[in-house]
C-alpha positions in Angstrom: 11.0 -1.4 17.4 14.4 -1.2 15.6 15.3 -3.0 12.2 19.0 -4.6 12.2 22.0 -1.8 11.2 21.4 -2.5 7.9 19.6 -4.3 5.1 16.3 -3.6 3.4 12.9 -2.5 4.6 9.8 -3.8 2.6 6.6 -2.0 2.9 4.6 -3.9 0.9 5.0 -7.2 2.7 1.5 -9.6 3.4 -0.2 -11.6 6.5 -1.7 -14.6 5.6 -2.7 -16.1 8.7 -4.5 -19.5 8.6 -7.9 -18.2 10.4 -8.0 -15.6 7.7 -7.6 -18.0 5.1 -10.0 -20.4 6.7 -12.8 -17.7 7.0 -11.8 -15.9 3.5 -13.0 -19.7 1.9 -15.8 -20.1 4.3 -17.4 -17.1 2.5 -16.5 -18.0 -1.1 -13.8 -16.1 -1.8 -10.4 -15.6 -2.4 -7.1 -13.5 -3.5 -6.8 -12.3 -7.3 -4.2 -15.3 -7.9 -7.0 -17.5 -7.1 -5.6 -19.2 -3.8 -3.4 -17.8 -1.2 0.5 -18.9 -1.5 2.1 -20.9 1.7 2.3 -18.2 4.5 3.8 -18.1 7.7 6.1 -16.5 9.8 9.0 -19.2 9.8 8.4 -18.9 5.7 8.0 -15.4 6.1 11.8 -15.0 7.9 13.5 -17.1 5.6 12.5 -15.2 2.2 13.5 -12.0 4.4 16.9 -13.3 5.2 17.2 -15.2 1.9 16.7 -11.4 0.6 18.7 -9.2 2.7 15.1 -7.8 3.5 15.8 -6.5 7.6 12.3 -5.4 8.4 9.0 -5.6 6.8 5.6 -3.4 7.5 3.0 -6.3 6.8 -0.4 -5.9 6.2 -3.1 -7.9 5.8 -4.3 -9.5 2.1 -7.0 -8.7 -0.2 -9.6 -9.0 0.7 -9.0 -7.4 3.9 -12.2 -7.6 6.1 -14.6 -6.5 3.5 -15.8 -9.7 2.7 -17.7 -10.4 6.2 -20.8 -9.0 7.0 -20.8 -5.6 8.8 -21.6 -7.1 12.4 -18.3 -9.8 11.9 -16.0 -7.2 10.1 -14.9 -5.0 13.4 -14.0 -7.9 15.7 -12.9 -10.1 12.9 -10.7 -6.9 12.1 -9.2 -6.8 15.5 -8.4 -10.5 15.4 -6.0 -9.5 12.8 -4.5 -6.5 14.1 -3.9 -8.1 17.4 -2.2 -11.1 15.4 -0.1 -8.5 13.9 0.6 -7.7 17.2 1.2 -10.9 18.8 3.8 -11.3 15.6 6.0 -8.0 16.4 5.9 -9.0 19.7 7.7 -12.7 19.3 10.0 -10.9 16.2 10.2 -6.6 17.3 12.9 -6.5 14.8 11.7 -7.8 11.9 8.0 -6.7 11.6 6.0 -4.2 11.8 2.4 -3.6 10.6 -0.3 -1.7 9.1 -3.6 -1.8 10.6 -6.6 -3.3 8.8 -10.4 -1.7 9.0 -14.0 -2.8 8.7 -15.0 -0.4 6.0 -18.8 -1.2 6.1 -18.7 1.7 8.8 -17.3 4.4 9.3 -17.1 4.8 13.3 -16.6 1.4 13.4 -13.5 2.0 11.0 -12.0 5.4 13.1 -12.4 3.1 16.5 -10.2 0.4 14.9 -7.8 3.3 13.7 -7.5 4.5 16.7 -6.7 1.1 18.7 -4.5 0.9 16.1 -2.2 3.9 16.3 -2.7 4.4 19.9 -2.9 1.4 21.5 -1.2 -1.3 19.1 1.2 1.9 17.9 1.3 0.1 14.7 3.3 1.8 12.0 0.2 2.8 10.2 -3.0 2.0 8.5 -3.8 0.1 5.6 -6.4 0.8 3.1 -7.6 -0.1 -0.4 -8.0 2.4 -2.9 -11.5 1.3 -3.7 -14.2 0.2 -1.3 -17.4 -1.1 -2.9 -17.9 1.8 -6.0 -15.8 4.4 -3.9 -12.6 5.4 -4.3 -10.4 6.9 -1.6 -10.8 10.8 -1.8 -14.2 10.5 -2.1 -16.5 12.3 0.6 -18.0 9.6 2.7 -14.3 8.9 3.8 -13.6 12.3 5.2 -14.3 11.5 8.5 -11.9 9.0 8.7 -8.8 10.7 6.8 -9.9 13.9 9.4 -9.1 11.3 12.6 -5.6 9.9 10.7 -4.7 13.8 10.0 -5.1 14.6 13.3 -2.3 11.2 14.0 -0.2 12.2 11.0 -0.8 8.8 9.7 1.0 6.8 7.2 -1.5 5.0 4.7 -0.9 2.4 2.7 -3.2 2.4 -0.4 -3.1 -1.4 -2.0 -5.6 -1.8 -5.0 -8.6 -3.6 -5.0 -10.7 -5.4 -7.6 -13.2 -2.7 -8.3 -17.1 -4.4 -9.3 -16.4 -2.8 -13.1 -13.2 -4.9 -13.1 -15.3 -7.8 -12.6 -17.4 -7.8 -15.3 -15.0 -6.8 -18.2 -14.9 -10.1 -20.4 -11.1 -10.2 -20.0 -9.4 -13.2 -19.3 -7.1 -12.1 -17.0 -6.2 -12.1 -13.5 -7.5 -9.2 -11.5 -3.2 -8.7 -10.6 -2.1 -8.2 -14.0 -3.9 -5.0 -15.1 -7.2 -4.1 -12.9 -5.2 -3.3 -9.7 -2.8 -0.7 -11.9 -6.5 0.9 -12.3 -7.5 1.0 -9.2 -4.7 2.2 -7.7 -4.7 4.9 -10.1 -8.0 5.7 -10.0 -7.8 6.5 -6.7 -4.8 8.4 -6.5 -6.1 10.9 -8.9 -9.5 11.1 -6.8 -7.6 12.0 -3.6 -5.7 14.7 -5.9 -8.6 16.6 -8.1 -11.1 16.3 -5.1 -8.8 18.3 -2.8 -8.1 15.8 -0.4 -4.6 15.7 0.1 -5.1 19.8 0.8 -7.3 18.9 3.4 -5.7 15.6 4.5 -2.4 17.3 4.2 -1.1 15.3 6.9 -1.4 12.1 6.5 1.5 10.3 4.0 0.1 8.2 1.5 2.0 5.5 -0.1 1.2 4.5 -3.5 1.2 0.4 -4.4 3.3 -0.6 -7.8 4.8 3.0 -8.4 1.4 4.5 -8.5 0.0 2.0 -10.5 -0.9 4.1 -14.1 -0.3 7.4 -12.3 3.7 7.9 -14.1 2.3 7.3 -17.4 -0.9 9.6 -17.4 0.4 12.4 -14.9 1.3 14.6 -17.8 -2.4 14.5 -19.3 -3.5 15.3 -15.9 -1.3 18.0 -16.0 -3.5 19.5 -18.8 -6.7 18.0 -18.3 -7.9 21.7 -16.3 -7.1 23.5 -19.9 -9.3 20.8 -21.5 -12.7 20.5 -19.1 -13.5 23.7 -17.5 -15.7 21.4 -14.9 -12.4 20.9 -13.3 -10.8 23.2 -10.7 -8.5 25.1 -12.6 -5.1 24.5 -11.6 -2.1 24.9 -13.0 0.1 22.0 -14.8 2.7 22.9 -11.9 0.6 22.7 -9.0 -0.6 18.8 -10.2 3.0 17.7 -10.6 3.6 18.8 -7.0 0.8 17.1 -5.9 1.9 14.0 -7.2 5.5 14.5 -5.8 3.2 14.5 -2.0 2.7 10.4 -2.5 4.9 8.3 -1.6 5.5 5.0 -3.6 6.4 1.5 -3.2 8.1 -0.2 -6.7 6.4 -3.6 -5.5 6.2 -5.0 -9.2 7.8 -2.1 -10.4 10.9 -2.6 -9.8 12.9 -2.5 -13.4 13.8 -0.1 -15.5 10.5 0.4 -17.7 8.2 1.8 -14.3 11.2 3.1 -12.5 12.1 5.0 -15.2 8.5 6.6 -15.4 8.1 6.9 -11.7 11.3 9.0 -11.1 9.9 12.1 -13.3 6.7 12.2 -11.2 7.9 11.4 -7.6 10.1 13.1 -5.6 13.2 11.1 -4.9 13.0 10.8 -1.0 10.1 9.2 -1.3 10.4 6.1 -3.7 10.2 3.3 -1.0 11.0 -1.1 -1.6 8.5 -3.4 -1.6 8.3 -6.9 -2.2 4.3 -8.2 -2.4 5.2 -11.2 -0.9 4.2 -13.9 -0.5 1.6 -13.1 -3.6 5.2 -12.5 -5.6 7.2 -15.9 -5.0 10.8 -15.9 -4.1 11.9 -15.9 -7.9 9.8 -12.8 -8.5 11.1 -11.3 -5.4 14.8 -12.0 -6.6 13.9 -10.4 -10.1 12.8 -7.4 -8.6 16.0 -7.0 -6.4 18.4 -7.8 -9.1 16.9 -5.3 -11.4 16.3 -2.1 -9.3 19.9 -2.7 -7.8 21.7 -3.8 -11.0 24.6 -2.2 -12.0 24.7 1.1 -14.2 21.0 1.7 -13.7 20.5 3.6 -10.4 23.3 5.3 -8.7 24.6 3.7 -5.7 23.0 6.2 -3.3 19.9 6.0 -4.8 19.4 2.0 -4.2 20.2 2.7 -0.8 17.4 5.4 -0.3 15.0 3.0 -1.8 16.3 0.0 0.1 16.4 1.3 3.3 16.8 5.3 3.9 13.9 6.7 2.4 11.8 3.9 5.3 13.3 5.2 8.0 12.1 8.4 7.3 9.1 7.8 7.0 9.1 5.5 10.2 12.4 6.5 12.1 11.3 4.4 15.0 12.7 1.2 13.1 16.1 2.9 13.4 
């Protein structure tokens, strides 16, 4: 696949195909915003070009495939991988994808992976940071991380609405605050239980700048001298596990996260996303015009977000 010569590269772009909506209602549910926006590709190629946006990695919504029962999940899963497919194959310069997984089971799940990065050679896999009361990092998830080490895999962690989200007496939309929390939960589970030592391969990227994870990395930092149940590790050797993530600034584009995420992450590794078509057009323009407006990131650093730092990451959209 190869993205035009220039223009930006959003990794945090969504499918909503209308056989995954259909079945998402059919069992009751829904996205965080309540209903899924307008979605398709002809919508989906005039917001990129409206945007300067050259190539997206799409992935499927929330809730991914977790909402069917184990014995639909798989193959319902591989319907939506091979739509990705289908997509990139009508538009190989304008998408790519990360692969969804039916979570309920484990082999099921690495058999999807692999189809995924060996077969579909998608650009990587998607997961959410929470699946049921688990959080990415934790144990029962070994054996899948072990299969995308062994592929070098890039993951892309998107927050989920956690069961103790749900039953906070809070008002608000799951979006707003409770997917910050997840994503952060997560990110500090893969860090403190050693799993991005032992998963050292595979490149995680981060949803919304980490979600929480700028604002509470320096009390993580000392969180080993305060709880001597933790493995003792030194404030420098937490920083530099947080500068292994990479992170998209999906809703985090202005000055307030930026400004937070750029003293935890390292600098080649701060990637665009858009999180459309859950942000509309108008938030997509906001989020443009602020991380490119003038006098707040230097020229070469809008263009590593935009597009540079991407093609590192997947230098076959060159």
């Amino acid at each position: 696949m190869a993205g035009k010569s220039n223009g930006m590269i959003d990794v945090h772009f969504h499918l909503i195909p209308q056989f995954y909506r259909d079945a998402v209602y059919e069992a009751g549910r829904g996205p965080a915003i309540g209903r899924y926006p307008d979605w398709s590709p002809q919508l989906a190629l005039a917001v990129m070009d409206e945007h300067g946006i050259a190539l997206t990695i799409a992935s499927i919504a929330q809730p991914g495939v977790g909402f069917l029962p184990p014995d639909k999940a798989a193959s319902f899963a591989r319907r939506c991988n091979d739509y990705a497919a289908d997509l990139i194959a009508q538009h190989p310069r304008r998408f790519g994808c990360f692969g969804v997984l039916p979570m309920h089971d484990i082999d099921a799940a690495i058999a999807e992976a692999r189809y995924c990065l060996e077969t579909l050679r998608c650009e990587g896999i998607s997961l959410f940071a929470s699946y049921g009361e688990k959080f990415l990092g934790d144990a029962s998830f070994d054996p899948l991380m072990s299969y995308l080490d062994s592929r070098h895999a890039v993951v892309h962690v998107h927050p989920s609405l956690h069961p103790s989200s749900k039953s906070l007496a809070l008002p608000w939309p799951g979006f707003m605050i409770e997917y910050v929390f997840d994503t952060t939960r997560a990110a500090v589970n893969l860090l403190f239980s050693g799993a991005l030592e032992r998963f050292a391969k595979v490149r995680f990227i981060l949803s919304h700048a980490g979600g929480a994870l700028p604002f509470v990395a320096w009390r993580l930092s000392v969180s080993p001298m305060i709880d001597a149940r933790l493995e003792q590790r030194s404030r420098e050797e937490i920083f530099a596990g947080l500068k292994t993530f990479w992170y998209d600034n999906a809703l985090a584009s202005g000055a307030q996260p930026m400004g937070a995420l750029s003293r935890i992450a390292a600098k080649k590794r701060i990637l665009f996303g858009s999180d459309w078509p859950f942000c509309n057009k108008r938030v997509v323009a906001e989020e443009i015009k602020d991380f490119t407006a003038p006098g707040f990131l230097a020229p070469n650093a809008i263009a590593m977000i935009a597009r540079g730092n991407a093609l590192k990451l997947f230098p076959q959209c060159s």
